[in-house]
N, C-alpha and C positions, 0 to 999 in steps of 0.2 A: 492231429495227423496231417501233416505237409506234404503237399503233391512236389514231386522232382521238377528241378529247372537245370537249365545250364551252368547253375552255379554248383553242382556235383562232377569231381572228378574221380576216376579211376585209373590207378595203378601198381604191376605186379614185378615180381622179380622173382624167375626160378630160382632157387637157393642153391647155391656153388659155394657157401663157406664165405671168409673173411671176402672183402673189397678191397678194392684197389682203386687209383688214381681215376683211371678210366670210368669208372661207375660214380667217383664224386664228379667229375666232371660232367659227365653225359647226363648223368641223371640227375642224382640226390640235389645239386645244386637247384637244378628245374622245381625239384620237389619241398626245397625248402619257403622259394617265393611262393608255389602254389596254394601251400599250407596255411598261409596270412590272407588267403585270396579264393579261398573255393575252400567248399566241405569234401575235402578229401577224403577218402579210402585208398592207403598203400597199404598190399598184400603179400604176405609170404605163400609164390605159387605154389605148396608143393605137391599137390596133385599135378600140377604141370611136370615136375621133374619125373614123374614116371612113364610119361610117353616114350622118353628118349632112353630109360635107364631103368625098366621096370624091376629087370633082374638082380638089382645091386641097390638095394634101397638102406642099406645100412648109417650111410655117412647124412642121411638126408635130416634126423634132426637137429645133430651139431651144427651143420650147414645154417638149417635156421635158425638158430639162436644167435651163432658166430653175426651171421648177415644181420638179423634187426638188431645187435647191439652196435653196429656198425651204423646203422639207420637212427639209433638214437645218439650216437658218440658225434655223428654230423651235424645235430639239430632238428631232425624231424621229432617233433613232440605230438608226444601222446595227449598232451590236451587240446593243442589243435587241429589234431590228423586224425583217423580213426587207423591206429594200425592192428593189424588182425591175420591169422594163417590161414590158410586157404580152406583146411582140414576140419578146421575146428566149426565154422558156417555149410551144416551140409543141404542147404537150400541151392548151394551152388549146382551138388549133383542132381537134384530133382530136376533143379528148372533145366540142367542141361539134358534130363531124359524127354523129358517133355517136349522142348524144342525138337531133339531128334528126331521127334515123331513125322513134323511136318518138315523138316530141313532135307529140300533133294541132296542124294549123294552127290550128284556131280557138281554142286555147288561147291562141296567141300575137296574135291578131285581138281579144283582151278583155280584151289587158293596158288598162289606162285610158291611160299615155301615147302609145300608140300613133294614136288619131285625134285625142289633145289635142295632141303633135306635130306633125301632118300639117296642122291648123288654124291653129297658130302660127308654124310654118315654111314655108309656100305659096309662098317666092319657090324653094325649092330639090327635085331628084328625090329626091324620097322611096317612089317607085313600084319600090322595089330590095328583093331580098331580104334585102340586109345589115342593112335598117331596119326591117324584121317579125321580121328574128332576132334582130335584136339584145338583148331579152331572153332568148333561151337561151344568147346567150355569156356574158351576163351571170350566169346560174345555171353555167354550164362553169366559169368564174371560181371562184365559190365551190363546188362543189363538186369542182373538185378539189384542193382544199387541205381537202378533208372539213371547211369550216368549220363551226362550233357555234353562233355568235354575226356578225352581217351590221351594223354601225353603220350604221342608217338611220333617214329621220325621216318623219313619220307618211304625207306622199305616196309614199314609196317600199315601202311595205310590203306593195303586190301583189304589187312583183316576188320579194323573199323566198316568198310566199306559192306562186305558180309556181313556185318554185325547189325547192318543196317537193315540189308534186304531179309535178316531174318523177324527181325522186329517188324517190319514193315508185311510181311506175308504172315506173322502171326496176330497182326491187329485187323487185318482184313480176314482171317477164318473165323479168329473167337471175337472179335470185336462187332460184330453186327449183329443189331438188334434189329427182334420184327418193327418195335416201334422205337427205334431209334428219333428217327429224327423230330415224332411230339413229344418224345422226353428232352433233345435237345432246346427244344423252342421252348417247351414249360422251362426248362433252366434257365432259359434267356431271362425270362419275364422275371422269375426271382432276383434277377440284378439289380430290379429298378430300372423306370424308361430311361436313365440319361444313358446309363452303363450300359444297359439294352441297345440302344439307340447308336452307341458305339461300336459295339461287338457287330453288330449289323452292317457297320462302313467299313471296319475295318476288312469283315470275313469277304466281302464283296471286292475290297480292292486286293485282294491276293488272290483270290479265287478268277478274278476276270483279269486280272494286270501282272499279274506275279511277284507283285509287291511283297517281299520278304520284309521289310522293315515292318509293315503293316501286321504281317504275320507275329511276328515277331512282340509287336505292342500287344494286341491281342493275347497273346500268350501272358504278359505280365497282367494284362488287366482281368482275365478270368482265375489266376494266381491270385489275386489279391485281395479277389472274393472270401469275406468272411463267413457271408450265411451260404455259400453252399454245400453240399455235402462233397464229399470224394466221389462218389460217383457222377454228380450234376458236373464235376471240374472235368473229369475225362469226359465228357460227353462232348462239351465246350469244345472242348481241343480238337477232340476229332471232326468234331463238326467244320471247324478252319477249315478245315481239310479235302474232308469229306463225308461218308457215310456212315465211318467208324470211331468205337470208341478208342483212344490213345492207350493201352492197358502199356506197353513197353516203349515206349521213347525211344527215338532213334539220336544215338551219339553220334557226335562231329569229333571228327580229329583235331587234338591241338598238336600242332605241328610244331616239336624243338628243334632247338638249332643243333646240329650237328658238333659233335664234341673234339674239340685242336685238340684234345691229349691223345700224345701218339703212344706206343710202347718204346722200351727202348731201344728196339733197333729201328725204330719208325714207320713202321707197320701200325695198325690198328693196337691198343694195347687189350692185351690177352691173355688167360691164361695157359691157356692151350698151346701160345705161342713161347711163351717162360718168359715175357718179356717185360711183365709189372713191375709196379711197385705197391705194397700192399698197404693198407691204411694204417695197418698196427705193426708196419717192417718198423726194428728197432733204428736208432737217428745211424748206430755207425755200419747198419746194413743199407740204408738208404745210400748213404755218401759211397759206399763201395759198389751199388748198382750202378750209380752213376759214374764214378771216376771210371769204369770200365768198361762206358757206352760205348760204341765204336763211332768216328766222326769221318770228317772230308777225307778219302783214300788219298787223296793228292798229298795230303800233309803224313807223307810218310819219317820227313825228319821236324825236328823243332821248326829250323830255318824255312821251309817249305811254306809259301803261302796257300791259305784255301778258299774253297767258296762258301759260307755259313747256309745256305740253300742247299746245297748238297751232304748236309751234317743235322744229323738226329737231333743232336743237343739243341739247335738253333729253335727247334718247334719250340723245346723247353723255355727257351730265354722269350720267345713272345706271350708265354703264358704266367710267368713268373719273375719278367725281368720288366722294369720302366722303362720308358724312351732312351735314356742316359746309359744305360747298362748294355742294352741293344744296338746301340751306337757304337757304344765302346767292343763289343765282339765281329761288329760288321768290319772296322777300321782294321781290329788289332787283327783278325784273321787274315782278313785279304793282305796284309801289308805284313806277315809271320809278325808281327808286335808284339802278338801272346801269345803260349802256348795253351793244349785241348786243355792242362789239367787246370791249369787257369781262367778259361772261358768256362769251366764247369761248377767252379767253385760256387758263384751264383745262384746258378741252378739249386744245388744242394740245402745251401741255404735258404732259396725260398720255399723249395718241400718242406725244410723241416720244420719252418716256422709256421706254414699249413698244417701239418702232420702233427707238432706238438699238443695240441688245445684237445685233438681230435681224441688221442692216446690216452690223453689224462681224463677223461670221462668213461675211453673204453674198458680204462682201468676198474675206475666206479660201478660198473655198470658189472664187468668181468668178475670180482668180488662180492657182489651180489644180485646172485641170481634171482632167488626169489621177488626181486625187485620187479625186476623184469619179468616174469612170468605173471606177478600178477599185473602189472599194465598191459600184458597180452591179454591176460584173461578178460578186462575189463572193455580191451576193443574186442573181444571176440565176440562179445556179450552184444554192446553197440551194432556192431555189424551185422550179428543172427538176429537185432531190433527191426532192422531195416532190410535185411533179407526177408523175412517174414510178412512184413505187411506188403510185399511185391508177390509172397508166394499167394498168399492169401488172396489177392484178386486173379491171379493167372488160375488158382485152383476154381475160382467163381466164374471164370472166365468160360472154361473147357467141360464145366458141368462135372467137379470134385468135390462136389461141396458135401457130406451126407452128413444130416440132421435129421 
């Protein structure tokens, strides 16, 4: 049994059906280095998708299947990801009843998307409790795969931040023991004096200096401990700390970069907005999204010169064009040298030669389902492994244990 480190990540995706550009961009690329680089968990939310849409739940398992064949036609693999539905691990819902218990309401009343949602979304009931809670399932999510690390980008990094103070205020209810801290020192001793001896410098210079490095070693050096039990390690931990045992770990945000794929009228790409392009659009609907982007208004004839800064496509060419290509549309436009349908041609072709590799796997994957369901089946397994041994101390934690 392995105590959680920072090398666990957690990430979800409501299920909206196929992907589009925007999504390999913003995301899945992030999620393919992660995968080589941390014990992932990427999840099909769909319990999330009924906060916003409880009424209309029909489209929602195509949705997720369309989406993970999409998620493996990119390169996320199932042997080194753990991918899994949201529905299918329902430790999720427990740990998030639980939580609720002690989670003040107005914690969740100050999340920021909570009335910026309610503002944006006005045609739909949003007057449910699925939709004020739904940032604590979202923190249940991650904590119980005790993640270390949340890939999110700078608007979502309240909810990390809640996710924190709820783990943080339920290791200080159920995490203290009458005699905590001689079970933490009897654990010391099990170390052995050198490691003893260390654990003692280390907890000293974070506790009195705020030495996070320190912390931080400490942390790997009571990890590493082979003789002690899972309890002696969370005792360790918390002891860093403070008074209490570590039972839920507090995630940090990995903060990604912000995604250049715009849509095609250059807005955010969306699909709300009709401006995609989808991962599985056929090569001659691609070339005809494209050839009828709309570009620089100045260039209302051929002859008309324009600005590539003030033209959609031009996003396109720093994202799929080389130095040399980029050069050649900054010149040809300002001085009418080329025309739009000619500055686009590029474009097109570097979708398509992205989009091709993608297709021909979705294809694979599209003709055989069973394939795919059972690799789901197999992380869903994985996942309700590792859900459970989390639930199983939060249950030992709160006094659920009956024997």
């Amino acid at each position: 049994m392995s105590l959680p480190t920072s090398s666990r990540v957690l990430s979800g995706m409501r299920p909206t059906g196929q992907l589009h550009l925007g999504h390999l961009h913003g995301v899945l690329k992030n999620w393919l280095t992660l995968q080589y680089e941390y014990r992932c968990f990427f999840f099909a939310a769909d319990w999330h998708a009924l906060t916003t849409d409880y009424e209309n739940t029909s489209a929602i398992p195509q949705n997720v299947w369309d989406m993970i064949i999409d998620w493996l036609s990119v390169g996320i693999h199932p042997g080194e990801a753990t991918i899994f539905i949201q529905s299918r691990v329902p430790e999720h819902a427990e740990l998030h009843l639980l939580l609720s218990m002690s989670t003040p309401l107005s914690w969740l009343e100050r999340v920021p998307t909570y009335k910026d949602q309610q503002q944006k979304l006005k045609d739909r009931d949003l007057a449910t409790y699925g939709f004020l809670g739904y940032p604590l399932l979202q923190s249940a999510d991650i904590l119980i795969y005790r993640a270390g690390l949340v890939p999110v980008g700078e608007d979502q990094v309240a909810h990390i931040e809640i996710t924190r103070e709820i783990a943080r205020r339920f290791n200080y209810i159920y995490g203290r023991e009458a005699d905590f801290e001689e079970r933490a020192k009897e654990a010391k001793r099990k170390m052995g004096k050198k490691n003893a001896k260390l654990y003692k410098e280390l907890r000293k210079r974070y506790q009195e200096q705020g030495d996070d490095e320190a912390l931080s070693t400490a942390q790997v050096l009571v990890n590493n401990q082979q003789n002690l039990t899972l309890g002696d390690k969370k005792r360790l931990l918390g002891y860093l700390e403070g008074d209490t045992r570590t039972i839920l770990p507090e995630p940090d945000a990995l903060l990604t970069k912000v995604s250049k794929m715009p849509g095609l009228d250059g807005q955010k790409m969306s699909k709300s907005y009709g401006n995609t392009i989808a991962l599985r659009d056929t090569m001659p609907t691609v070339e005809t999204k494209v050839r009828t982007m709309p570009t620089d208004p100045a260039r209302v004839r051929r002859t008309d010169p324009g600005d590539p800064e003030k033209c959609p496509v031009w996003q396109f060419h720093q994202i799929y064009s080389n130095e040399e290509v980029c050069q050649w549309v900054q010149e040809g436009c300002r001085t009418a040298g080329i025309g739009c349908l000619e500055c686009k041609q590029p474009v097109i072709e570097g979708i398509q030669a992205e989009l091709k590799p993608i297709q021909e796997r979705a294809l694979r994957y599209t003709e055989e389902p069973d394939t795919v369901r059972s690799l789901i089946s197999e992380g869903c397994e994985r996942a309700r492994a590792a859900a459970r041994e989390t639930m199983e101390e939060v249950r030992q934690a709160m006094g659920l244990i009956y024997r």
